[in-house]
KEKE-3310 file (N, C-alpha, C; in steps of 0.2 Angstrom, whole numbers, plus 5000, padded with zeros to 4 digits):
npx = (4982:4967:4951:4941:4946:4952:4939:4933:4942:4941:4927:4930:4937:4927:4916:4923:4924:4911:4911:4917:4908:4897:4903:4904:4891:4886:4892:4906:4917:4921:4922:4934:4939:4943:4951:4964:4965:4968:4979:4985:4988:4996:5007:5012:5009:5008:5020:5026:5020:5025:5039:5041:5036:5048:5060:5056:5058:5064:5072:5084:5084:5079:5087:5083:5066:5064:5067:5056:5045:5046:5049:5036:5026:5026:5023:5009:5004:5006:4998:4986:4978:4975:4964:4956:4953:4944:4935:4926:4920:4914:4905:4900:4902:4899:4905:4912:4917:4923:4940:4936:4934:4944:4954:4951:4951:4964:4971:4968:4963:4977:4986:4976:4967:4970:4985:4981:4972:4980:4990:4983:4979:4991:5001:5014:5025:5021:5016:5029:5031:5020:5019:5031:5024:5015:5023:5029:5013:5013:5021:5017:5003:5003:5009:5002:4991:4987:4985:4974:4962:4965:4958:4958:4970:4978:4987:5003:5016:5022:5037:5039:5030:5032:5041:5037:5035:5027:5035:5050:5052:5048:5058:5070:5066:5068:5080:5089:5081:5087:5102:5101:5103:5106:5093:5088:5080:5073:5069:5062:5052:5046:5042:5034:5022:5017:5014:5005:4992:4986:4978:4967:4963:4963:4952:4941:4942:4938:4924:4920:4921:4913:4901:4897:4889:4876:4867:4856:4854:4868:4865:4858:4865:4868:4876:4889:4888:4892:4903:4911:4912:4916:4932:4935:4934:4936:4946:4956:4957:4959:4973:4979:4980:4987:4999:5004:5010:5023:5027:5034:5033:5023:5019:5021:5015:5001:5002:5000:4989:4979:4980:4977:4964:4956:4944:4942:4953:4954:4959:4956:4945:4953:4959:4952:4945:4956:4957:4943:4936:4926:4918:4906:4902:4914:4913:4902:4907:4920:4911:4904:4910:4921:4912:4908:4921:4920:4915:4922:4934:4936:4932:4939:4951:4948:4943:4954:4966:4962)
npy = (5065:5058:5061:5057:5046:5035:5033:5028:5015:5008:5003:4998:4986:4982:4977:4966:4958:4956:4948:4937:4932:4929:4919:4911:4910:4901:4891:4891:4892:4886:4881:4872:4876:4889:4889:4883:4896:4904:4899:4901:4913:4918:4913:4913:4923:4935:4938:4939:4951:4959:4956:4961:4975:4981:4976:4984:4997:5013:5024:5025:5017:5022:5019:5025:5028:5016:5010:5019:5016:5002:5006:5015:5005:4994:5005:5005:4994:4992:5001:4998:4987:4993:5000:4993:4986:4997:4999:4985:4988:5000:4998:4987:4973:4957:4946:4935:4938:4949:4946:4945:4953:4963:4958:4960:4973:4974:4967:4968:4970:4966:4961:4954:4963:4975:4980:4976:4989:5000:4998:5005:5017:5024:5018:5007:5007:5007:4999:4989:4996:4994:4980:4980:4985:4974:4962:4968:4967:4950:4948:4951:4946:4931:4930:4935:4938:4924:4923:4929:4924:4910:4898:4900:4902:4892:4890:4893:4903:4901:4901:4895:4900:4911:4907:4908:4910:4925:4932:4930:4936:4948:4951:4951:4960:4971:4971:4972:4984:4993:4990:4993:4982:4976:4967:4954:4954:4947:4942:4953:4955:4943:4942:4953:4948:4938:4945:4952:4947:4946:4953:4955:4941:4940:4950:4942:4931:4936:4939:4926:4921:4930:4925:4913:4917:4922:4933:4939:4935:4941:4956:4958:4960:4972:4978:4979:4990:5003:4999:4997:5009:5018:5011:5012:5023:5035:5031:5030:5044:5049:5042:5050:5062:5063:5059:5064:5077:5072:5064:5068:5062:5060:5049:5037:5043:5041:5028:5021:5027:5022:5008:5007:5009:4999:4985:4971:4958:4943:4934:4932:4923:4911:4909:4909:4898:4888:4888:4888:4899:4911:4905:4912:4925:4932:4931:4937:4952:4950:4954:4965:4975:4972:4977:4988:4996:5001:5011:5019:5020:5029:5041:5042:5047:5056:5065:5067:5068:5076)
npz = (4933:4926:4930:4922:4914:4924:4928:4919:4918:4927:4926:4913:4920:4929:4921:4914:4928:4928:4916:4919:4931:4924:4916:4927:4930:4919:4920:4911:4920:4936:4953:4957:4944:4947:4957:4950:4944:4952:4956:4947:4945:4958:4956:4944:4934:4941:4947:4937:4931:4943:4938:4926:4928:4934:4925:4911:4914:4908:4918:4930:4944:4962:4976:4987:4987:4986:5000:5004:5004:5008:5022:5024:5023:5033:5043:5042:5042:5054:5059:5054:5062:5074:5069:5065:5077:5081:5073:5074:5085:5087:5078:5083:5082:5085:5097:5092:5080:5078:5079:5065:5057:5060:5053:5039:5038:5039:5030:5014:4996:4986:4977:4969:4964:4967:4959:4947:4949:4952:4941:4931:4936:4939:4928:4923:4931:4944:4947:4952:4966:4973:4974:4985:4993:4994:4998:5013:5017:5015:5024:5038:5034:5037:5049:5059:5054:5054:5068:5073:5063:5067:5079:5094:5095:5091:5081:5073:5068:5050:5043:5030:5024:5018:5008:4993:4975:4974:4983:4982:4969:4969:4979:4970:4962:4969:4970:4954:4953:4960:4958:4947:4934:4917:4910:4896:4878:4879:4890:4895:4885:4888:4901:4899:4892:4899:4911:4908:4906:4919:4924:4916:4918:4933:4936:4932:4941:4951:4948:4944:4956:4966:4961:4966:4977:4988:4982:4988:5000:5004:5002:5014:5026:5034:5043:5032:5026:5032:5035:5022:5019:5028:5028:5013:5009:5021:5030:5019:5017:5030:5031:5018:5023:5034:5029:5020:5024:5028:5016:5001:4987:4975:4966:4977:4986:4982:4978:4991:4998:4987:4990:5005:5003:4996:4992:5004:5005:4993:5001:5014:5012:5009:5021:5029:5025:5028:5043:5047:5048:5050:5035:5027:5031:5025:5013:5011:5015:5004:4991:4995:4998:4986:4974:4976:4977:4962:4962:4973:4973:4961:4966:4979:4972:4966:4975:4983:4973:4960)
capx = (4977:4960:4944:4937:4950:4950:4931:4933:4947:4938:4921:4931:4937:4920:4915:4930:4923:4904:4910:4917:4902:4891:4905:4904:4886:4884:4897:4913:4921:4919:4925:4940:4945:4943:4958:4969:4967:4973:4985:4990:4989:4999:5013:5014:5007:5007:5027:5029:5019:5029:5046:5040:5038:5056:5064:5055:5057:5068:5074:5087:5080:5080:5086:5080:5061:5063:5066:5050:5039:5044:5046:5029:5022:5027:5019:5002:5002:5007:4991:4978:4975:4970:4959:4951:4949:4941:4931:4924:4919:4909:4901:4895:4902:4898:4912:4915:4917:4927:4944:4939:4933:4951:4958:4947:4953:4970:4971:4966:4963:4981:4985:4972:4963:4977:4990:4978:4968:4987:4993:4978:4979:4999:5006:5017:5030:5019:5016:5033:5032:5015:5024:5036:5020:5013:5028:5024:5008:5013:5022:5010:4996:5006:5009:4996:4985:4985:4984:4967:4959:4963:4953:4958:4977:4982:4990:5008:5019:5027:5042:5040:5024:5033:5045:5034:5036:5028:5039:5055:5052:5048:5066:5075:5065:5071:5087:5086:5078:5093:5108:5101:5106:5101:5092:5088:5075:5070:5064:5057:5046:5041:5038:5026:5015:5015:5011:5000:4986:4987:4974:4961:4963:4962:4945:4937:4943:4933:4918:4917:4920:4908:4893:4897:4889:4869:4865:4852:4860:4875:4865:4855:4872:4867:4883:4896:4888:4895:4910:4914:4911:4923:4936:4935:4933:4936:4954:4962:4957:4963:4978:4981:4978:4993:5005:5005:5014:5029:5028:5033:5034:5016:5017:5022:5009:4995:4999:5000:4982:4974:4980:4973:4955:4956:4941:4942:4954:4952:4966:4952:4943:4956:4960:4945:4944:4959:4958:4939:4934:4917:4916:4899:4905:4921:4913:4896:4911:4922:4905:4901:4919:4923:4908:4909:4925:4918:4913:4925:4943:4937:4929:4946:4954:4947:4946:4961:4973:4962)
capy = (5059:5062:5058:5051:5040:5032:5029:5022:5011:5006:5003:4990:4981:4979:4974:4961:4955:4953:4943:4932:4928:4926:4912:4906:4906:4898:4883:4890:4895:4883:4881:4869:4881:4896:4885:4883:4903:4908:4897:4903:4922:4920:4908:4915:4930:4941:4939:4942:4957:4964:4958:4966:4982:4984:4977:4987:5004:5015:5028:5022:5016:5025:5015:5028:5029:5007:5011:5025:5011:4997:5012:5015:5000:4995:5008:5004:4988:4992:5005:4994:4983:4996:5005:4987:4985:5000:4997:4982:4993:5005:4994:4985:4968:4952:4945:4931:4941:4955:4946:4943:4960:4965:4953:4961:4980:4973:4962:4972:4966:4970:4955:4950:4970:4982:4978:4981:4995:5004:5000:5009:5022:5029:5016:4999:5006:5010:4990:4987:4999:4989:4973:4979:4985:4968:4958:4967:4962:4944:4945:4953:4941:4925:4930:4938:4936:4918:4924:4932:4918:4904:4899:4897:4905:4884:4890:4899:4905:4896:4903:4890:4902:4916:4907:4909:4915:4930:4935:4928:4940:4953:4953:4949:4967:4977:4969:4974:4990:4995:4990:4995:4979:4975:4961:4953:4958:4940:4941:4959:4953:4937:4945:4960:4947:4934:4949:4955:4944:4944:4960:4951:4936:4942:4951:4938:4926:4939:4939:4921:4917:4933:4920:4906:4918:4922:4941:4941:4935:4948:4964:4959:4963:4977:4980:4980:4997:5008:4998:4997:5017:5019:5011:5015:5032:5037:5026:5032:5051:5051:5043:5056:5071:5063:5057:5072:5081:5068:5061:5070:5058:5059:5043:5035:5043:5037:5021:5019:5027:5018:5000:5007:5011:4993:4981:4966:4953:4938:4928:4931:4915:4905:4909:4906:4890:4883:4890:4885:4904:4915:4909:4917:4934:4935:4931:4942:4956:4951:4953:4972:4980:4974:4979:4995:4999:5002:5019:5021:5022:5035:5044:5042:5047:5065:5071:5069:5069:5078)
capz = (4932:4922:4933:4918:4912:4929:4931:4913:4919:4934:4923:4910:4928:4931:4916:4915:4932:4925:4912:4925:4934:4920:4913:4931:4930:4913:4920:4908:4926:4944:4959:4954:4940:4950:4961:4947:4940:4956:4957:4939:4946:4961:4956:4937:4929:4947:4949:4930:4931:4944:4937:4919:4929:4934:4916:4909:4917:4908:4921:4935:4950:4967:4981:4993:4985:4992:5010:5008:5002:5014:5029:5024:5021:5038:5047:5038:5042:5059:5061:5053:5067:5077:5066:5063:5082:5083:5069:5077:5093:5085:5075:5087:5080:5089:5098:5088:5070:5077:5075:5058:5054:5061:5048:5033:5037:5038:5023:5008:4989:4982:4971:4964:4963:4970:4955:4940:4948:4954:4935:4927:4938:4938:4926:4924:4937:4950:4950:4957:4974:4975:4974:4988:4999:4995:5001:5019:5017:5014:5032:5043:5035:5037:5055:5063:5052:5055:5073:5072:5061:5069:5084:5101:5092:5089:5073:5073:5060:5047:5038:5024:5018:5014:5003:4988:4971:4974:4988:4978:4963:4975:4981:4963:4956:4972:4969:4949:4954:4965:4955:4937:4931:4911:4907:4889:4879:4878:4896:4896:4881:4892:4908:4901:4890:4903:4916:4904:4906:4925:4926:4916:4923:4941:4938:4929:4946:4957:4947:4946:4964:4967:4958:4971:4984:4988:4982:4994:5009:5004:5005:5021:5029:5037:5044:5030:5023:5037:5037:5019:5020:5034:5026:5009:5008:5027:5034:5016:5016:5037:5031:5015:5027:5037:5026:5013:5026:5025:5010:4996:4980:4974:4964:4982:4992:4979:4979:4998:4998:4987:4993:5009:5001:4991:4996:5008:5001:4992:5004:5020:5012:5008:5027:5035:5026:5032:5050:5052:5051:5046:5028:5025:5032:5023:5005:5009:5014:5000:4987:4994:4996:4979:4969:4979:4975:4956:4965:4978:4967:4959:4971:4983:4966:4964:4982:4984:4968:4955)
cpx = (4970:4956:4941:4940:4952:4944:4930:4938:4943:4930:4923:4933:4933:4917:4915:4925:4916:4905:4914:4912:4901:4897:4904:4896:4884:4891:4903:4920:4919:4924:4932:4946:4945:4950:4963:4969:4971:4976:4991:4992:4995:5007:5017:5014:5007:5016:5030:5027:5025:5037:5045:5040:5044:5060:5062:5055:5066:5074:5080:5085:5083:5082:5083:5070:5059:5062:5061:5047:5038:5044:5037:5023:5022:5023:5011:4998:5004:4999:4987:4975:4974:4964:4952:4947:4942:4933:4925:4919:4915:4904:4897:4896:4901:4904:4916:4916:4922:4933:4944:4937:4939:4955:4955:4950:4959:4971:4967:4967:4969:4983:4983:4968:4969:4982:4986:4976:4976:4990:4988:4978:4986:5002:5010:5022:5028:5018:5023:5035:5025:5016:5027:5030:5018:5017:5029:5019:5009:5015:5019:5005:5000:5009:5004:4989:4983:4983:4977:4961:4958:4959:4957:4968:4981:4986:4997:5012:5023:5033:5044:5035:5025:5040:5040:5037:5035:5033:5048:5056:5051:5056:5072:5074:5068:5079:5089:5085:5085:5100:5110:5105:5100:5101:5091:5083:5069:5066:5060:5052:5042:5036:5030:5020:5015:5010:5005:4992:4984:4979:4966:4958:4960:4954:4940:4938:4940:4928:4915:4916:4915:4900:4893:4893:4881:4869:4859:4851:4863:4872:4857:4859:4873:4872:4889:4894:4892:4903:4914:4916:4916:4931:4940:4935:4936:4942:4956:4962:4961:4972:4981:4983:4984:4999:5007:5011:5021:5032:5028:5032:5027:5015:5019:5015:5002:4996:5000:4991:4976:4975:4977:4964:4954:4950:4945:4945:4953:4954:4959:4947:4945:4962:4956:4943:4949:4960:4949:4936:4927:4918:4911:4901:4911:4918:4907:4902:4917:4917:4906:4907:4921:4918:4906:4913:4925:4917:4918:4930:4942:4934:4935:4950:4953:4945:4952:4967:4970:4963)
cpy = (5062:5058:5054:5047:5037:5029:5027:5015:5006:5002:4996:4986:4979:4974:4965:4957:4953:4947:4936:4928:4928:4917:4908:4902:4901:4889:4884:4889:4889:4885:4878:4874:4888:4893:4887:4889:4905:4906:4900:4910:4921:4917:4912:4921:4936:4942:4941:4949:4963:4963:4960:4974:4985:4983:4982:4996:5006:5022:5023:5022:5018:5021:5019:5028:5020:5008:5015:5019:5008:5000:5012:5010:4999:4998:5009:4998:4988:4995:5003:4991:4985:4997:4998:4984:4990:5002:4993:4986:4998:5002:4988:4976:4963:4952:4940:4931:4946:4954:4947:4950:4965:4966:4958:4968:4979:4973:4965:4965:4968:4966:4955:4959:4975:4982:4980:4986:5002:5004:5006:5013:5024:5023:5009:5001:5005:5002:4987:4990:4996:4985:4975:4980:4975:4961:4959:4966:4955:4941:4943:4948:4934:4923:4931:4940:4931:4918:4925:4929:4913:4903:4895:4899:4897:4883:4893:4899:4903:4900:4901:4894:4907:4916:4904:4914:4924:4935:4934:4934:4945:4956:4954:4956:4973:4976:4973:4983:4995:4997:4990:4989:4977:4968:4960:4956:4953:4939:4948:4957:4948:4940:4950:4957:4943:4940:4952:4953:4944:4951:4958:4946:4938:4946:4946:4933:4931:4938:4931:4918:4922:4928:4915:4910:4921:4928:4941:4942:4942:4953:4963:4959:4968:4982:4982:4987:5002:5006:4999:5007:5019:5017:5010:5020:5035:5037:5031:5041:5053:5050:5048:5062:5069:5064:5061:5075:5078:5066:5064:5069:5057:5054:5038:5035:5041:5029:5016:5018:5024:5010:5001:5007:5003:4989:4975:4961:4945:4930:4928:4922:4909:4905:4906:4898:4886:4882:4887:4894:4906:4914:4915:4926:4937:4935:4938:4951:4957:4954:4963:4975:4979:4978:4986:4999:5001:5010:5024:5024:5028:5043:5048:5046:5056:5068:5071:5069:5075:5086)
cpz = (4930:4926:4928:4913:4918:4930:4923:4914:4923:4929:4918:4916:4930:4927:4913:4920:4929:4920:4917:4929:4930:4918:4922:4930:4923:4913:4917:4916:4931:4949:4958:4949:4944:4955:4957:4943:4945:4959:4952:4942:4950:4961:4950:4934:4934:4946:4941:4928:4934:4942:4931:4921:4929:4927:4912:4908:4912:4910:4926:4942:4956:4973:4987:4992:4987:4997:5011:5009:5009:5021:5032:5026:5028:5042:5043:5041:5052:5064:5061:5059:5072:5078:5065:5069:5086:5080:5070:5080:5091:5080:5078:5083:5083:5092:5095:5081:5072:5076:5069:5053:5056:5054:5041:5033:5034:5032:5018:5003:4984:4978:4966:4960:4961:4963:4948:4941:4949:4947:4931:4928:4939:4934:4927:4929:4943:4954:4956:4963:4975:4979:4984:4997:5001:4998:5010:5021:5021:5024:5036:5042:5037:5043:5059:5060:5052:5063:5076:5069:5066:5076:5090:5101:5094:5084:5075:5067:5059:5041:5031:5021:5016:5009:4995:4980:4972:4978:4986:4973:4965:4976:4974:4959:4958:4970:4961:4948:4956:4960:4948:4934:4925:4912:4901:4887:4880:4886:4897:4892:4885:4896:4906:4897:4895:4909:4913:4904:4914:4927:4922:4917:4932:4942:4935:4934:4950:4956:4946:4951:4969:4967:4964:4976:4982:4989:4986:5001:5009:5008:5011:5027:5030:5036:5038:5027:5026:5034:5029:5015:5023:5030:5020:5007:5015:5030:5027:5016:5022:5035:5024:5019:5029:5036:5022:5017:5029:5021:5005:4989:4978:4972:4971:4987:4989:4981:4985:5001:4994:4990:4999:5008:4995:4996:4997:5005:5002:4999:5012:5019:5012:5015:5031:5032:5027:5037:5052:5053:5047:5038:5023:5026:5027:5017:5004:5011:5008:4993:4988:4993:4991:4974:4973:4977:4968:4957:4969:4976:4966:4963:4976:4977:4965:4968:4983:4981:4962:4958)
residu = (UNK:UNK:UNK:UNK:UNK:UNK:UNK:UNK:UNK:UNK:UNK:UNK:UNK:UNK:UNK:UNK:UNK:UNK:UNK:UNK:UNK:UNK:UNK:UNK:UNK:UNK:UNK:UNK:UNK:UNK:UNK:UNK:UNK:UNK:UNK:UNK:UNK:UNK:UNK:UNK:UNK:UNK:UNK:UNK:UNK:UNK:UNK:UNK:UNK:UNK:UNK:UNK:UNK:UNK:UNK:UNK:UNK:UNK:UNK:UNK:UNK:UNK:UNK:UNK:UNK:UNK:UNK:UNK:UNK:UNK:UNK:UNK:UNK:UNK:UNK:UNK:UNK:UNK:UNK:UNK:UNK:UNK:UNK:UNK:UNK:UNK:UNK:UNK:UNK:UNK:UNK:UNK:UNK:UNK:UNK:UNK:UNK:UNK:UNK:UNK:UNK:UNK:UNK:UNK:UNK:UNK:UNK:UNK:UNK:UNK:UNK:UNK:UNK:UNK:UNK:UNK:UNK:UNK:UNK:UNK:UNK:UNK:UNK:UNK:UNK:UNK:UNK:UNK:UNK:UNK:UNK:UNK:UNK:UNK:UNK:UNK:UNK:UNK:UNK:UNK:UNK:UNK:UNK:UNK:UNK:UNK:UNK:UNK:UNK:UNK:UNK:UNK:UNK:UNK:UNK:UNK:UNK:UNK:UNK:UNK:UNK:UNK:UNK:UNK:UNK:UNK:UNK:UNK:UNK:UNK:UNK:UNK:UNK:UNK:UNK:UNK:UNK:UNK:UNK:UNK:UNK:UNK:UNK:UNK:UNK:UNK:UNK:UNK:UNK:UNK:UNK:UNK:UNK:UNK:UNK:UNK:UNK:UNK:UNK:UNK:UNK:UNK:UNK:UNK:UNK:UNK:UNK:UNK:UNK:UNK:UNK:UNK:UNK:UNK:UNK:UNK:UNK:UNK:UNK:UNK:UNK:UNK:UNK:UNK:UNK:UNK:UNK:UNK:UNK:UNK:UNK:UNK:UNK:UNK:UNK:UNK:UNK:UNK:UNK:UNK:UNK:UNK:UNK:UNK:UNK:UNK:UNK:UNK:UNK:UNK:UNK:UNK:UNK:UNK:UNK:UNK:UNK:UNK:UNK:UNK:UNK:UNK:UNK:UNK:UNK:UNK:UNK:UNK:UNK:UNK:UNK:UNK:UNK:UNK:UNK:UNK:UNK:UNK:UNK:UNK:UNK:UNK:UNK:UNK:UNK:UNK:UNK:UNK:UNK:UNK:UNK:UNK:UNK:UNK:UNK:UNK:UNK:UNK:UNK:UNK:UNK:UNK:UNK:UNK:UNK:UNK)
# end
């Protein structure tokens, strides 16, 4: 991996995302359309991504290099909600932010962020051990991330919200992946231009719903500097140090490390507003951790792989 074909990658993402806000600010973009992109992302152009990755791939697939993933993944998602309580507690969070400052360590930006900035940096296959991260993901938030959201814990988990596309396509790639089955070329053609838009799409849907939020407010938020410190640079370098010395498959162990070092995801708003949680907090934390991560990526990127 080249340092500066990374912080060139990272640099058109930005880019991408600026022209987002400006079309928001200039009215191409709203709040309604910003609904229905990332509807288009999550339903459409994300699940075609990752099942473009797998059609695509011309090697035969490892079912033992699946079980690292989702092992991994697992124990990731197992750790976070420590590190996020602990995070809180040294940060001296109020009482009433620090579940949701749990919630934000946890819940990264793999989706909408994680999936382009993972293809740019190792490639279209890397997409689909992503995928397979972000399907534990989907659980853990859909339980106990609802857990930690909601107020007074009135909410509980619904089975019905992890039958979704993306978690459907998820299983059809491992499936696929596993049993080296061919598909046409009619759907490998679909998938990789349908998936193909999904990456400038997905940054011009941060930089639009970035515009919706008061740059002045944002960085009088003291606190999220430490934090976005800590856990973008600090959390994925502790767990590299760790993981190195079981995991040998580098293209693995990167893209473990970066979904850990990913800013604050999108799914925290469209949490907090259906649960009634800190919107203000989650967007002025979604705003710095992404526009941070323009620095971060590559920074994580050549301490520890260059």
């Amino acid at each position: 991996m080249e340092i500066g074909g990374i912080i060139n990658q990272m640099l058109v993402l930005f880019v991408i995302m600026i022209i987002g806000y400006i079309a928001n600010k200039k009215n191409i973009l709203d709040e309604y359309t910003n609904k229905k992109i990332s509807s288009l992302l999550l339903n459409i152009t994300s699940p075609a991504l990752i099942l473009s990755s797998v059609v695509n791939q011309s090697e035969k697939g490892d079912p033992n290099l699946v079980v690292s993933v989702v092992g991994l993944s697992i124990i990731l998602y197992a750790i976070l909600p420590f590190i996020g309580i602990f995070l809180a507690k040294i940060l001296k969070v109020p009482k009433e932010d620090k579940s949701l400052y749990q919630f934000m360590t946890i819940f990264a930006n793999i989706g909408f962020m994680g999936f382009p900035v993972i293809e740019s940096i190792f490639g279209s296959e890397a997409v689909f051990f992503a995928a397979i991260t972000n399907l534990i993901f989907n659980i853990f938030c859909y339980s106990y991330g609802v857990f930690l959201i909601s107020e007074n814990n009135k909410l509980s988990f619904d089975i019905k919200t992890l039958i979704n596309p993306g978690i459907i396509v998820s299983i059809i790639a491992i499936v696929i992946y596993i049993t080296n089955i061919e598909v046409s070329s009619i759907i490998k053609e679909t998938t990789s231009l349908v998936g193909g838009i999904t990456t400038p799409l997905a940054m011009m849907l941060i930089g639009s719903s970035l515009a919706q939020i008061s740059i002045k407010e944002v960085f009088l938020e003291r606190r999220l500097y430490p934090y976005t410190f800590i856990k973008q640079i600090i959390i994925p370098i502790i767990f590299f140090l760790v993981l190195r010395n079981f995991v040998t498959n580098e293209l693995i162990l990167g893209i473990i490390i970066i979904i850990s070092g990913m800013p604050v995801g999108t799914i925290t708003i469209m949490f907090c507003n259906e649960y009634e949680g800190n919107i203000k907090l989650a967007s002025k934390a979604i705003f710095i951790t992404t526009l941070c991560s323009v620095v971060t990526v590559p920074v994580l990127v050549y301490l520890l792989f260059i």
